[in-house]
C-alpha positions in Angstrom: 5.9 -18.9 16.2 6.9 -15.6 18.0 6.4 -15.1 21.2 4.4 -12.3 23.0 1.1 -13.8 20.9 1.3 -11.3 17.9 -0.8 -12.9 16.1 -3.7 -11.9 18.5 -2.9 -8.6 19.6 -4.4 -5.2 18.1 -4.4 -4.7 14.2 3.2 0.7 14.1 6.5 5.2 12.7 9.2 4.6 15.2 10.8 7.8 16.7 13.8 8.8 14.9 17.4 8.7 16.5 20.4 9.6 15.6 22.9 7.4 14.1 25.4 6.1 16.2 25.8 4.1 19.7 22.6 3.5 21.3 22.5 4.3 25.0 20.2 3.4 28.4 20.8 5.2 31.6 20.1 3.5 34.8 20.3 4.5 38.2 24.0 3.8 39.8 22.2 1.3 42.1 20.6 -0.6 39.3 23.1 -0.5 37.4 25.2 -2.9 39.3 22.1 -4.8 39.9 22.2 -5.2 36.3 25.6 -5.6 35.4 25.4 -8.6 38.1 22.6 -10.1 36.3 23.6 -10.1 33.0 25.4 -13.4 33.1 22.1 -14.8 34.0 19.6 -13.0 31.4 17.9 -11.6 34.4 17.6 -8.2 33.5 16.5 -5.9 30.7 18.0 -2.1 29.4 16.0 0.7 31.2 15.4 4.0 30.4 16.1 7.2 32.6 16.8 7.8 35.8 15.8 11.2 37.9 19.4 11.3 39.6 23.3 9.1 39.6 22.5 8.6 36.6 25.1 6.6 34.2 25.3 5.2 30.5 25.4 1.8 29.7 26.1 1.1 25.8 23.3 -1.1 24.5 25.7 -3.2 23.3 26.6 -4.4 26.9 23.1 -6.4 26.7 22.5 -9.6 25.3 19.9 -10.5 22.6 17.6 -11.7 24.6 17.3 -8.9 27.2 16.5 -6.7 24.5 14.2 -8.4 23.5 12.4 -8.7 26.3 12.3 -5.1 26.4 10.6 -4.8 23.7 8.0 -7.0 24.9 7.6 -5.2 27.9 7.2 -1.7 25.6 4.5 -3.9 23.7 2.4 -4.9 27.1 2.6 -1.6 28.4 1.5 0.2 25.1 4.3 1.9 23.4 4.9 0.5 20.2 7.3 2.8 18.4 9.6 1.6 21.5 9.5 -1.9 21.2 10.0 -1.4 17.3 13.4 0.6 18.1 14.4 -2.1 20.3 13.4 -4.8 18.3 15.3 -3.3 15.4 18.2 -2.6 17.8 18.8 -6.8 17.7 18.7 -6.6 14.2 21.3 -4.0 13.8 23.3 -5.8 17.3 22.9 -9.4 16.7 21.9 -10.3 12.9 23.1 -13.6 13.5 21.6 -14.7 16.8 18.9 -16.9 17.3 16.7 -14.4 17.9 17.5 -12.1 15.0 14.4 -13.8 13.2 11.9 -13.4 15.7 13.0 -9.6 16.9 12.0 -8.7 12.8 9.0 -10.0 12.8 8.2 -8.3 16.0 9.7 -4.9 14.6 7.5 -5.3 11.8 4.5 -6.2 14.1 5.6 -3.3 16.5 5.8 -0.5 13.7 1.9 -1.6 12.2 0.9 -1.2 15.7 2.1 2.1 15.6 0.7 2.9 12.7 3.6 3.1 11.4 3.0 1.5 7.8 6.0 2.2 5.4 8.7 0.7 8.3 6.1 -1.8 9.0 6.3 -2.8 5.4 9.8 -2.4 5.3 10.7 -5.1 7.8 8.3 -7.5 6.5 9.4 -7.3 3.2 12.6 -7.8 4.8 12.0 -11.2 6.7 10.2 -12.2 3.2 13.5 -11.7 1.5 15.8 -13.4 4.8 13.4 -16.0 5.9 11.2 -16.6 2.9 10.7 -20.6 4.0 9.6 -19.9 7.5 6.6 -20.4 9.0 6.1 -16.7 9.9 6.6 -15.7 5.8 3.2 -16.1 5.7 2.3 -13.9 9.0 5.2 -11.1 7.4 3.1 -11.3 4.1 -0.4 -10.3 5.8 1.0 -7.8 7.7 2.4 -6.0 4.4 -0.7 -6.8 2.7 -2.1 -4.8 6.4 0.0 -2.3 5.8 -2.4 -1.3 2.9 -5.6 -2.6 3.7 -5.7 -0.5 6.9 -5.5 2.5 5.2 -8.0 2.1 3.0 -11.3 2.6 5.5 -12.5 6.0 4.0 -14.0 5.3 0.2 -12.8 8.6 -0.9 -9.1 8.3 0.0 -5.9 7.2 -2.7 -7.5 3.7 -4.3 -3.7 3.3 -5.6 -3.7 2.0 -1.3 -6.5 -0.6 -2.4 -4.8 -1.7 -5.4 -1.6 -2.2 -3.2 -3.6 -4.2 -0.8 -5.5 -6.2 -3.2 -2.1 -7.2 -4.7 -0.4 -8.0 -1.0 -3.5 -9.9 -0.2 -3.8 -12.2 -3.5 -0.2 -12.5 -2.5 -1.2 -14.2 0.7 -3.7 -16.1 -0.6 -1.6 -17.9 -3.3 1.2 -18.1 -1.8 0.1 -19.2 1.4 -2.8 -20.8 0.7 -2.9 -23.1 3.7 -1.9 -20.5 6.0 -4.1 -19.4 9.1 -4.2 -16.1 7.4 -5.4 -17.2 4.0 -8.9 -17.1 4.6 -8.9 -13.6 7.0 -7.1 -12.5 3.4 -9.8 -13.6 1.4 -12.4 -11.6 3.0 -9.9 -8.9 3.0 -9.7 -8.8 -0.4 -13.7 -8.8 -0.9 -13.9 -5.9 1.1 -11.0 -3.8 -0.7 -12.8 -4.9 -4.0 -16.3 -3.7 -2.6 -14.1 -0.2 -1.9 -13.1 0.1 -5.2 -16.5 -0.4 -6.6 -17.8 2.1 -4.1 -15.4 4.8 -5.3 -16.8 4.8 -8.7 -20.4 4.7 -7.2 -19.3 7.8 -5.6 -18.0 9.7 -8.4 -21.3 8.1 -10.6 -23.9 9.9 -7.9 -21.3 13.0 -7.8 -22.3 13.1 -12.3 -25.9 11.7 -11.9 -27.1 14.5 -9.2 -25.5 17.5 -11.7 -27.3 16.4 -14.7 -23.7 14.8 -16.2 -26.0 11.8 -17.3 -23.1 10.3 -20.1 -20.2 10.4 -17.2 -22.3 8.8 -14.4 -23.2 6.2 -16.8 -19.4 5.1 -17.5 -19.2 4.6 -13.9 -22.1 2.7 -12.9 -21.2 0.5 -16.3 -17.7 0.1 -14.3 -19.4 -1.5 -11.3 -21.6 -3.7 -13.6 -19.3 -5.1 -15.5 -16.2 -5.1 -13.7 -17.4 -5.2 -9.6 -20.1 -7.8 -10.4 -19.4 -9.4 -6.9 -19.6 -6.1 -4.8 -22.9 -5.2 -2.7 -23.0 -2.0 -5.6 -24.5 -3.9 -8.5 -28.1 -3.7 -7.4 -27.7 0.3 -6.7 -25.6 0.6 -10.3 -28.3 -1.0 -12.1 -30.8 1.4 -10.8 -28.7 4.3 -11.3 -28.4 3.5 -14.7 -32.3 3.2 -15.3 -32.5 6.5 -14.0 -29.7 8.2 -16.0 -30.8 6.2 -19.3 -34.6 7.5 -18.9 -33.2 11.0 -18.0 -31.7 10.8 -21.6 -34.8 9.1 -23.3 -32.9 5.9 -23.8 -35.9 3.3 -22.9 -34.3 0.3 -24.9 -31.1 0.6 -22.2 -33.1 1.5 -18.8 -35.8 -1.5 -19.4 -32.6 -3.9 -20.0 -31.0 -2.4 -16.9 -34.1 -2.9 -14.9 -34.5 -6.5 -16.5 -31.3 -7.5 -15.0 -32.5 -6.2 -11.8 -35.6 -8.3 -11.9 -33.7 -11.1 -12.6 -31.5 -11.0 -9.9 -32.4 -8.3 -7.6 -35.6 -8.9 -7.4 -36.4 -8.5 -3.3 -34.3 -5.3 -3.1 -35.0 -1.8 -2.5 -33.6 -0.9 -5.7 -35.5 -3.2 -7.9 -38.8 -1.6 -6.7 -37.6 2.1 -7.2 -37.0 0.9 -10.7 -40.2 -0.7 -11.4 -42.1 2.5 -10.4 -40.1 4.4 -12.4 -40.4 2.4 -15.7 -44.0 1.3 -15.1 -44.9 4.5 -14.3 -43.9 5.7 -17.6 -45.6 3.1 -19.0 -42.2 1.1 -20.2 -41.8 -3.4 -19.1 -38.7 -4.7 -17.1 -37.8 -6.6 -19.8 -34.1 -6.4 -22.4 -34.8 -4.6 -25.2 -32.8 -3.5 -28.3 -28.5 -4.2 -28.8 -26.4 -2.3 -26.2 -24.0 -3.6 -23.5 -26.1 -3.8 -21.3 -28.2 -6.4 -23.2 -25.0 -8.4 -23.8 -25.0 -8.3 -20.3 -28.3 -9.8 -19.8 -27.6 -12.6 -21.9 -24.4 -13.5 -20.5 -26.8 -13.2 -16.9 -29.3 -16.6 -18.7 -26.5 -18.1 -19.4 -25.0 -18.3 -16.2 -21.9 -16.4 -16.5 -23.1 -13.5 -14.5 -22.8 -13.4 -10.9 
């Protein structure tokens, strides 16, 4: 596993640079100290230096005392460094030991930074390199995080949760006995539940301007398709509403039947037994529409 404990830090865009030779300046003093120590792997490349300052190359330094710098950019907070100098090893020393590690670090490092397409980037990278290794499956998640974490406001681009549903059924076939499997799989469930609350969203947006047909097709979306998702009680109701607002009893009693059935102690269920008692009409499925096909599908177990 990597070192610096990545796997338990926080849940990464590096500052661009020009092309070319990467530089650090150190002091003149320290820079002897460090030229000294290099033999020995006891120093790391600085940045900066208020006065004598001089430029050492950043190839002068070995593999691991960049990398160590980049840990040290991680423990004191500035991820978009530790990603350049992470990346730095890739580009210096793509054959070294720690080549490996440094890229899942600069993928690590990037997320951090909120920094999700070079995050992806260099995990799809050590995917492709390293596709055996035990950290495939930590490169995976973090892609599949490079989605996921972009997806916390119901009313942003779903193509993000589509992504992230993909990435994580990804993780969770592929690495099914992975530590990260089962953090995927409730991933997953919670992207799904986004999805399903998008088109709750849109169906209230219809249902509160009288657009009764078009609110219907969405809360039929959630029954049908998001059958799992904490929605289907509120979609059931929604659509007893919007059928009675149309006069369409057969279809709102079947709608509250189903909610009966299996929704019995929520809120929702009661809202929609005053409304159809009220009007004098029984929870119970009545005539041939889909959602009756539904309702038969529900005795027979296939539902939920």
């Amino acid at each position: 596993m990597v070192s610096g404990g990545y796997q338990n830090m926080g849940q990464h865009t590096m500052t661009k640079r020009q092309l070319g030779k990467r530089t650090v300046r150190l002091t003149g003093v320290v820079l002897v100290a460090a030229m000294l120590a290099a033999c020995g792997g006891g120093d790391r490349p600085t940045r900066g230096s208020v006065f004598n300052q001089q430029v050492i190359p950043l190839e002068e330094f070995t593999a691991q005392q960049i990398f160590e710098r980049g840990e040290y950019e991680l423990e004191n907070r500035q991820p978009s460094e530790a990603a350049f100098y992470f990346g730095e090893i890739e580009r210096l020393y793509p054959y070294s030991d720690l080549a490996q590690r440094a890229l899942i670090m600069q993928a690590f490092a990037h997320h951090r930074d909120k920094d999700y397409p070079n995050s992806r980037s260099a995990a799809q990278r050590f995917i492709d390199f390293y596709p055996d290794e035990d950290d495939a499956a930590y490169a995976q998640y973090l892609l599949a995080l490079s989605y996921y974490d972009q997806i916390d406001e119901v009313g942003r681009d779903q193509g993000l949760t589509f992504q992230a549903l993909q990435s994580l059924r990804d993780v969770i076939e592929r690495y099914p006995d992975s530590e990260y499997a089962k953090t995927s799989v409730l991933k997953f469930d919670l992207a799904f539940d986004h999805l399903a609350g998008k088109e709750m969203e849109i169906g209230r947006y219809y249902l509160r301007r009288d657009h009764y047909a078009s609110a219907i097709n969405r809360f039929r979306v959630v029954v049908e398709d998001f059958q799992t998702t904490t929605h289907t009680a509120e979609a059931l109701h929604r659509l007893v509403e919007a059928y009675l607002s149309l006069g369409l009893t057969d279809e709102a009693q079947t709608a509250g039947a189903i909610l009966g059935y299996n929704y019995r102690s929520t809120d929702w269920y009661e809202d929609s037994y005053k409304l159809l008692t009220g009007r004098g009409l029984e929870l119970e499925a009545a005539g041939d529409s889909w959602l009756r096909q539904i309702y038969r599908q529900m005795l027979k177990g296939r539902w939920l």
